[in-house]
Backbone as a printed PyTorch tensor [residue, N CA C, xyz], in Angstrom:
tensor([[[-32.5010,  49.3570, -12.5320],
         [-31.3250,  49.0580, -13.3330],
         [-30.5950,  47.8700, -12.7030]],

        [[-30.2850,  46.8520, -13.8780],
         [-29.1590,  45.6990, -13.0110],
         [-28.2940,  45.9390, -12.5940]],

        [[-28.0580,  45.1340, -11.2050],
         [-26.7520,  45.7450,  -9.9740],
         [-25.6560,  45.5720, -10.6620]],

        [[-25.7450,  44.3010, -11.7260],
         [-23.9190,  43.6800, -12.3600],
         [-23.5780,  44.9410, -13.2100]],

        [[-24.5500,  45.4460, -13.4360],
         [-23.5890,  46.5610, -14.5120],
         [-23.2330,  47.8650, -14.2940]],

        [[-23.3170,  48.2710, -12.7530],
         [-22.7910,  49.3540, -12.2820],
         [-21.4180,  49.9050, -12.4760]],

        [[-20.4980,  49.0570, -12.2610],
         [-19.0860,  49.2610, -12.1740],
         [-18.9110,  49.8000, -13.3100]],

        [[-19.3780,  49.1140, -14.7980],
         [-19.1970,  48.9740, -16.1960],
         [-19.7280,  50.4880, -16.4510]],

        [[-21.1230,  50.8970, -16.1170],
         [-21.9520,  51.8180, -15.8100],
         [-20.7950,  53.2260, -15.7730]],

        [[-20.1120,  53.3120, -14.7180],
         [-19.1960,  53.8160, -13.9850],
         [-18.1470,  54.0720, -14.6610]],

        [[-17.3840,  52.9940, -15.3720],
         [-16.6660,  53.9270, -16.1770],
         [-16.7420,  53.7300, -17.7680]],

        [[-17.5250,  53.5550, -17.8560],
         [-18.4390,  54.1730, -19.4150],
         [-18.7640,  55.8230, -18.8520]],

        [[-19.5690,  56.3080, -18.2660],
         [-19.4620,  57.3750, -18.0820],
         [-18.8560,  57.9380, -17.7920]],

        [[-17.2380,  57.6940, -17.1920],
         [-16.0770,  58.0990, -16.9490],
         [-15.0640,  58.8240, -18.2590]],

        [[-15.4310,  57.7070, -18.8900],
         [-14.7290,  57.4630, -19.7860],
         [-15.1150,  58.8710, -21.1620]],

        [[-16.5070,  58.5250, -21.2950],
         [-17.5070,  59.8350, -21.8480],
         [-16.8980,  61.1890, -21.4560]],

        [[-16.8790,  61.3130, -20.2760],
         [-16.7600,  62.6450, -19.7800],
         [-15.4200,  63.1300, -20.3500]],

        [[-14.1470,  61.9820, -20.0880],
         [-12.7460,  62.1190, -20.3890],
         [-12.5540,  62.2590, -21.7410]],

        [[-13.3860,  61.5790, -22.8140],
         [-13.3060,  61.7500, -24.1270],
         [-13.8340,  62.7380, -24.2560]],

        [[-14.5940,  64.0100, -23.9520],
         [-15.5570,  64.9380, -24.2150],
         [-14.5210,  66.1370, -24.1920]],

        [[-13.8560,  65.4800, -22.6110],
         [-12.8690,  66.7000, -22.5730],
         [-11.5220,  67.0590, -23.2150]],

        [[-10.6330,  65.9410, -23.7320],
         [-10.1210,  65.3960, -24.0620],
         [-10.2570,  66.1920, -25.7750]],

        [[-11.3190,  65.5910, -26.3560],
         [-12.1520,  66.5890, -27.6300],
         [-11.5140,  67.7720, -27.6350]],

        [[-12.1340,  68.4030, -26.6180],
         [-12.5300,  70.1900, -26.5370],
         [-10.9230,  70.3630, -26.4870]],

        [[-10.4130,  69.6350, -25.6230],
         [ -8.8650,  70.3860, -25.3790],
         [ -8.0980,  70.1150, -26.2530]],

        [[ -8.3010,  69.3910, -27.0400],
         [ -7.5560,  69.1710, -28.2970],
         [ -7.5710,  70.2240, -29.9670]],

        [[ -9.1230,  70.7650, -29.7110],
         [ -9.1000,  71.3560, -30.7350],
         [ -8.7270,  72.8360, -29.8830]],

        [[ -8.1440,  73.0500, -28.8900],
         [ -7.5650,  74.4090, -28.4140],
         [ -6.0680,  74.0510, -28.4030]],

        [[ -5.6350,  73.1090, -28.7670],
         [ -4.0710,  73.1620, -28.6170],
         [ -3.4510,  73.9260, -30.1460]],

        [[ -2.4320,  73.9230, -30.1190],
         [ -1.7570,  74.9460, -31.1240],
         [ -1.9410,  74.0770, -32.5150]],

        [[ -1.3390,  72.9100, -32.6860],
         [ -1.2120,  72.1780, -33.9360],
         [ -2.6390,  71.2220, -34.1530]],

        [[ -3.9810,  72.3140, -33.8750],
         [ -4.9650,  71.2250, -33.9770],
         [ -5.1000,  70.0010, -35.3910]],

        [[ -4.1640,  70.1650, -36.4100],
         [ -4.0220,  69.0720, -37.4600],
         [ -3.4710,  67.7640, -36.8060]],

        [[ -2.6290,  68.2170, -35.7910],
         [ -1.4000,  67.3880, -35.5600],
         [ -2.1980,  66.2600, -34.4810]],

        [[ -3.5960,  66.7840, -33.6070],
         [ -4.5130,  66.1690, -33.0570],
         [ -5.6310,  65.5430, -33.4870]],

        [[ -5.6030,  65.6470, -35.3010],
         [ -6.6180,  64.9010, -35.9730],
         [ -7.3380,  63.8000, -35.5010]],

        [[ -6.1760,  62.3220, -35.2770],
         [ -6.9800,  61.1590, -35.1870],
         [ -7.0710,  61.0020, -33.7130]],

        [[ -6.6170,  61.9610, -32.9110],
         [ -6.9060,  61.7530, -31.3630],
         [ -8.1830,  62.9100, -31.3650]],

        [[ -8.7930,  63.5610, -31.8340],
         [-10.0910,  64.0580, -31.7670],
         [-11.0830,  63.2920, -32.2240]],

        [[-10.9110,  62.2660, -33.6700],
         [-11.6650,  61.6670, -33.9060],
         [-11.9990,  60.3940, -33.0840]],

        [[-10.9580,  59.6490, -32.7200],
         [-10.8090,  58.8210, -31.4810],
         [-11.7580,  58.9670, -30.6000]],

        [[-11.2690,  60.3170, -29.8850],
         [-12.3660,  61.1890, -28.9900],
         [-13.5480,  60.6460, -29.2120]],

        [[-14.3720,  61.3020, -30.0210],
         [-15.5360,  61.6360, -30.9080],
         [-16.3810,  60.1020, -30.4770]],

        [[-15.2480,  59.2820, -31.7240],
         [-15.9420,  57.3480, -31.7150],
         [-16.3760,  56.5220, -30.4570]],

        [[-15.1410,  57.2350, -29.6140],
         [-15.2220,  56.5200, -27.9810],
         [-16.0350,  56.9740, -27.5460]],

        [[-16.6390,  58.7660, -27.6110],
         [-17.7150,  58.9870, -26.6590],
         [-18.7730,  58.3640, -27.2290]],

        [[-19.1590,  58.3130, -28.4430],
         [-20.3890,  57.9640, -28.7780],
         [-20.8190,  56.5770, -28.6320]],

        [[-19.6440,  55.6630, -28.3380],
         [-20.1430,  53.9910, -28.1530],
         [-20.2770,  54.0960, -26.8400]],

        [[-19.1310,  54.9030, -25.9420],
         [-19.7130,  54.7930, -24.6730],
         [-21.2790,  55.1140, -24.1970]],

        [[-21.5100,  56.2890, -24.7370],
         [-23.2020,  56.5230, -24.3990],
         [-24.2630,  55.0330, -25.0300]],

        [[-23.3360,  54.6470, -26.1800],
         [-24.6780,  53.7890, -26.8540],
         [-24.4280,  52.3550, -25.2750]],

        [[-23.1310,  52.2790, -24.8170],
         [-23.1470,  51.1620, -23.9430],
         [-23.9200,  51.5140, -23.1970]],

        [[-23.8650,  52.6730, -22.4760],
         [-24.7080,  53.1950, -20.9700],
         [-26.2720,  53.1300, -21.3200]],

        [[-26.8460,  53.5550, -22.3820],
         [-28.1680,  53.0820, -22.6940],
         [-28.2820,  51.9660, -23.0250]],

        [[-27.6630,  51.0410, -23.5250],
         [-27.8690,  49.5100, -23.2470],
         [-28.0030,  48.3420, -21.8960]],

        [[-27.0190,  49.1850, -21.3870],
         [-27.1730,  48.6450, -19.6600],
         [-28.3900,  49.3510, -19.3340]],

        [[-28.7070,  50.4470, -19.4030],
         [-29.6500,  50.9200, -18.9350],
         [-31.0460,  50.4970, -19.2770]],

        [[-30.9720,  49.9770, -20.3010],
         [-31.8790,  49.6160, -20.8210],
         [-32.1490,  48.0820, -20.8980]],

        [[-31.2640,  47.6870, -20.1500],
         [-31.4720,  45.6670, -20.0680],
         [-30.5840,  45.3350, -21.5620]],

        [[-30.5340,  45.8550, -22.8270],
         [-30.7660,  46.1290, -24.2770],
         [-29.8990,  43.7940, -24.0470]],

        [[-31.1520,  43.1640, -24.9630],
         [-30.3030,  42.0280, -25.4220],
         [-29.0730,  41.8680, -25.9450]],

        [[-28.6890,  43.0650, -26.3150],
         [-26.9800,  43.0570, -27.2970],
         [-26.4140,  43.5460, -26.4100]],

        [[-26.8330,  44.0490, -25.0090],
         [-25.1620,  44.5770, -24.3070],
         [-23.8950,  43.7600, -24.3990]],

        [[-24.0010,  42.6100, -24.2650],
         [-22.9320,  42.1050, -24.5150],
         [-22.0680,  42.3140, -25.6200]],

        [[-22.6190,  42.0750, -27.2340],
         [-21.9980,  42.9020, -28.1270],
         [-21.1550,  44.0300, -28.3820]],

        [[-22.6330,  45.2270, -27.6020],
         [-22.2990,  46.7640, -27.5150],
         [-20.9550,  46.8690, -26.6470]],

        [[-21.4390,  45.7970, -25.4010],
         [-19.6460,  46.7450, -25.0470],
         [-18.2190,  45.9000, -25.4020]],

        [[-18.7580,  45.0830, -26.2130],
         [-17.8390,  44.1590, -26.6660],
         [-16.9550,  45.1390, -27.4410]],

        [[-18.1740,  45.8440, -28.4190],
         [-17.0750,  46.9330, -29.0580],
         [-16.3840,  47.7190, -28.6150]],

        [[-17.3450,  48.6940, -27.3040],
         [-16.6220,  49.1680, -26.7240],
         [-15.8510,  49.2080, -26.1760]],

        [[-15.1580,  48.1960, -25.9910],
         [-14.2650,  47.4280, -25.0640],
         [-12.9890,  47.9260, -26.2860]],

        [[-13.4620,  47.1240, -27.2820],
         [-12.3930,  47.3980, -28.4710],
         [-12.7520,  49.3420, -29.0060]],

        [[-13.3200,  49.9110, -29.0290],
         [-12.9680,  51.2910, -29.6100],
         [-12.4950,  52.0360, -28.5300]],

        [[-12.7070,  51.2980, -26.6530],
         [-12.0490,  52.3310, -25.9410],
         [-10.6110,  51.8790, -25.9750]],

        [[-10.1970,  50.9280, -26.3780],
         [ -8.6690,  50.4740, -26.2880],
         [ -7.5340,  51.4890, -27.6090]],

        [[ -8.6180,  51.3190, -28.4860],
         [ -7.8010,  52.3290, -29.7630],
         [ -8.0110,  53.3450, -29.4020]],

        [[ -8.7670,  54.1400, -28.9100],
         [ -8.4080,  55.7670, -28.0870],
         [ -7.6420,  55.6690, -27.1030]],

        [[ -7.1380,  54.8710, -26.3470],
         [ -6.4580,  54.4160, -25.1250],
         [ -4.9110,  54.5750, -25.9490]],

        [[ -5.0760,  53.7820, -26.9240],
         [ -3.3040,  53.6780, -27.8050],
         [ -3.2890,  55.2780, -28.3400]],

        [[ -4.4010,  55.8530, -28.6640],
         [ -4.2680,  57.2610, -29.6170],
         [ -3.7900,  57.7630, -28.8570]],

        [[ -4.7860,  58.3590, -27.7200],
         [ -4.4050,  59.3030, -26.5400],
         [ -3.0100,  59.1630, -26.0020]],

        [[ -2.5840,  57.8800, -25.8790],
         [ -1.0750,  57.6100, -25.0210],
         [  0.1080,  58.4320, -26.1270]],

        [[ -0.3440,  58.7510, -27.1050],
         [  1.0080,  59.2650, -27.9010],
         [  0.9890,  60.1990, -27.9420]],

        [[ -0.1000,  61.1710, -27.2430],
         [  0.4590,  62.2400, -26.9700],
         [  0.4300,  62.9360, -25.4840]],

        [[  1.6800,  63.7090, -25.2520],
         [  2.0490,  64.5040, -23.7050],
         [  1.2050,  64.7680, -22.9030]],

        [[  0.3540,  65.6660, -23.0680],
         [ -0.8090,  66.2850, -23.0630],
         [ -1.5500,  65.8300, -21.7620]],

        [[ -2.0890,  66.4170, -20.9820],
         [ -2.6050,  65.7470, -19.3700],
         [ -3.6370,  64.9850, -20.1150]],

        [[ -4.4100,  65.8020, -20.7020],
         [ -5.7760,  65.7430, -20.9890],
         [ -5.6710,  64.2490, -21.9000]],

        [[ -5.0060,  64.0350, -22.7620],
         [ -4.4770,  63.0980, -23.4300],
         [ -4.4840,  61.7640, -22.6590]],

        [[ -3.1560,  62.0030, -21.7110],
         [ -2.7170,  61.0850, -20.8550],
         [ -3.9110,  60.4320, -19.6650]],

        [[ -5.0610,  61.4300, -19.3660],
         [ -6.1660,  61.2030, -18.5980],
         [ -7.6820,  60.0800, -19.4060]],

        [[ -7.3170,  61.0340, -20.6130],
         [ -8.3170,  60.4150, -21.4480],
         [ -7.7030,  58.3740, -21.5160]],

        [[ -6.8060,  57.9420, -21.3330],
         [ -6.3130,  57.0730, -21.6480],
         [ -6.2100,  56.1760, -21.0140]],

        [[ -5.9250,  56.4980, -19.6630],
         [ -5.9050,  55.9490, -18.3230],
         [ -7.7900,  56.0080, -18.2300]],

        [[ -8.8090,  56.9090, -18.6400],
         [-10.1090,  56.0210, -18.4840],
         [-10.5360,  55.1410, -19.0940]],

        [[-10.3640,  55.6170, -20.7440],
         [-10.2950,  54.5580, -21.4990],
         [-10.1440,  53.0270, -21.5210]],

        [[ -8.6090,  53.0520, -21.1730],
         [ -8.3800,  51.3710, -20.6610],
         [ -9.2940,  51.0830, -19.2220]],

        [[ -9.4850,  51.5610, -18.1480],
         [-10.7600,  51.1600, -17.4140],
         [-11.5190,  50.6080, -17.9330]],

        [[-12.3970,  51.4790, -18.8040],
         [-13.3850,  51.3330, -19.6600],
         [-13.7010,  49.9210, -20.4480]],

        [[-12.3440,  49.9480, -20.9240],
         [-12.3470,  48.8800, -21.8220],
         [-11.9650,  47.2160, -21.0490]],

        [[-11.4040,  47.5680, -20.2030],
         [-10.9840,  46.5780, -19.0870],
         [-13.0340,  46.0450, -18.2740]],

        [[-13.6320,  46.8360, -18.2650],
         [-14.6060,  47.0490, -17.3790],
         [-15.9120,  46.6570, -18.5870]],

        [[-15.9000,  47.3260, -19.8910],
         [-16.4470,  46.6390, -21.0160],
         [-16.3560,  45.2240, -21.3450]],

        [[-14.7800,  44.4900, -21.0930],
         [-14.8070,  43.2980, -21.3810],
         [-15.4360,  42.3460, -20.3000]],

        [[-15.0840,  42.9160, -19.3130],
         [-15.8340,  41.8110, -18.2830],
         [-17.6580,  41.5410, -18.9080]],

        [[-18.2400,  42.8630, -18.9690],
         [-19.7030,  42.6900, -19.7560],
         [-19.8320,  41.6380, -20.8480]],

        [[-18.6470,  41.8230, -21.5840],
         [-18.6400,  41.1430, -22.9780],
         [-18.7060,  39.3600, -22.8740]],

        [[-18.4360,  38.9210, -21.4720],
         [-18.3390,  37.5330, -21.5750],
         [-19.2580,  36.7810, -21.7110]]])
């Protein structure tokens, strides 16, 4: 695997894990309506993150693209998550922007 994309590597899967959990704890809170677009958020972010991590992983010619997006879909879960209290919320958000901070460097 290429050495440059470890860091990126790192918190793409960070980020996965935090959106996963983030998910789960959302549909256990009381007003799960009221967590709609921060579950779906969830959902979008984990799944580009995995498609980034198999792109690095894979050399893939479009990484740059792939986490280009990702860069941009972890930033809109980053704004979702921040509006609400919630640790899990507030955690998911703080990886997120990593993520997306750490996606853009790929993207150049």
């Amino acid at each position: 695997m290429n050495q440059q994309y470890q860091d990126c590597l790192e918190a793409c899967k960070k980020c996965l894990e935090a959106c996963n959990h983030c998910f789960d704890a959302c549909l256990s809170e009381e007003d799960v309506k009221m967590m709609a677009d921060c579950i779906r958020s969830d959902r979008e972010c984990a799944d580009v993150c995995a498609l980034a991590i198999t792109a690095m992983q894979s050399n893939s010619p479009h990484v740059r693209e792939i986490c280009g997006l990702c860069a941009e879909i972890c930033e809109s879960c980053a704004d979702e998550c921040a509006k609400h209290d919630h640790d899990h919320c507030q955690q998911c958000a703080e990886a997120c922007r990593k993520c997306a901070e750490e996606c853009r460097k790929m993207a150049v």
